[in-house]
C-alpha positions in Angstrom: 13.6 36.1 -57.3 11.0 33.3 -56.4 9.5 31.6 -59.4 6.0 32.9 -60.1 6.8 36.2 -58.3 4.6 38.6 -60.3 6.4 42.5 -59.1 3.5 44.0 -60.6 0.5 42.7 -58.2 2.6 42.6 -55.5 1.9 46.3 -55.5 0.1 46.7 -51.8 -3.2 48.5 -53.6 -2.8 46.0 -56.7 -2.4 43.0 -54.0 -5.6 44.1 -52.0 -7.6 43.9 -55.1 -6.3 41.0 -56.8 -7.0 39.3 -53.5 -10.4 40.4 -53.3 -11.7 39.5 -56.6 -9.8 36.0 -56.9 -12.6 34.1 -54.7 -15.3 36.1 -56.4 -17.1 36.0 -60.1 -17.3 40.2 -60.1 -16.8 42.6 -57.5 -18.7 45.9 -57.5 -16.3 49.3 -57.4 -18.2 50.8 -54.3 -17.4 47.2 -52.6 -13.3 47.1 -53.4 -13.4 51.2 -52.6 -14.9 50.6 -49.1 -13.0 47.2 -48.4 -9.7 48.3 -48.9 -10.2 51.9 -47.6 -8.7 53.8 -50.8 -10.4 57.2 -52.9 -12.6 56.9 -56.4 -9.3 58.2 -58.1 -6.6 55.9 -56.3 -8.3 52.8 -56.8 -9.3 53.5 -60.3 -5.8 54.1 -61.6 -4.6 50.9 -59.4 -8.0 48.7 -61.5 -6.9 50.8 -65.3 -2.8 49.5 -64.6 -4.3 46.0 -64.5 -6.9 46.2 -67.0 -3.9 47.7 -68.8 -1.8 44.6 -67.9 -4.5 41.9 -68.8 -5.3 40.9 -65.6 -9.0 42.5 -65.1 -11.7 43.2 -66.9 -14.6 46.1 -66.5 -18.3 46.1 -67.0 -20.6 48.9 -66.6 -24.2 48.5 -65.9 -26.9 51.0 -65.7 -30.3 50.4 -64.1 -32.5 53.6 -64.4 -30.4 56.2 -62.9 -28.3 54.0 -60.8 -24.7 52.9 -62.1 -22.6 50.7 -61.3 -19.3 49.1 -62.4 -17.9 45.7 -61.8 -14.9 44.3 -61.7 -13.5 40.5 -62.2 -10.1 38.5 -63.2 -9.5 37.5 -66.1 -7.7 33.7 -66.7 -4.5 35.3 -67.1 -5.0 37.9 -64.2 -6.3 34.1 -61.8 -3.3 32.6 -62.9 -0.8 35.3 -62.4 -2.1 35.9 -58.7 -2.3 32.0 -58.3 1.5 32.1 -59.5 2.5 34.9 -56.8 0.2 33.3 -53.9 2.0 30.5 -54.1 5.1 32.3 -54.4 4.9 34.5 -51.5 3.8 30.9 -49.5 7.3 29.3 -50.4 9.1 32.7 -49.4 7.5 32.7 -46.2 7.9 28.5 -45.6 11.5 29.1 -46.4 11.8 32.0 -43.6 9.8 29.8 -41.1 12.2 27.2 -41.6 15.5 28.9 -41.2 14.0 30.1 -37.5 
């Protein structure tokens, strides 16, 4: 396996996220949700496995009656994607090579 290859976010939900919130401070839910195209409940379980994994963190806000929940990487979640960008960018230099 390539060095840096992280089998965990290379998960296609996991991916799509990890993706989304690497150029970004915090992402609102509702934003990821409609981006990718996923439900309430699939994208949730996909943000808890990497909150359980140490690579986001949550923050809930609540302004009157309106909530909202934002999402960001951690260091260790940047790095880790950082680590399986470039990984997946060798992989695919290497195949563009051999053609």
């Amino acid at each position: 396996m390539e060095e840096g290859f992280d089998e965990f976010i290379h998960v296609p939900a996991r991916l799509s996220i990890v993706a989304l919130l690497a150029p970004a401070e915090w992402v609102e839910f509702r934003f990821l949700r409609e981006t990718i195209g996923t439900s309430d409940s699939a994208l949730s379980k996909q943000i808890t496995a990497l909150q359980d994994a140490g690579y986001v963190t949550i923050r809930k806000e609540r302004s009157g009656t309106a909530r909202r929940t934002l999402i960001r990487l951690t260091d260790q979640g940047r790095t880790a994607f950082a680590a399986h960008a470039a990984a997946l960018e060798r992989i695919v230099a290497a195949a563009r090579s051999h053609t």
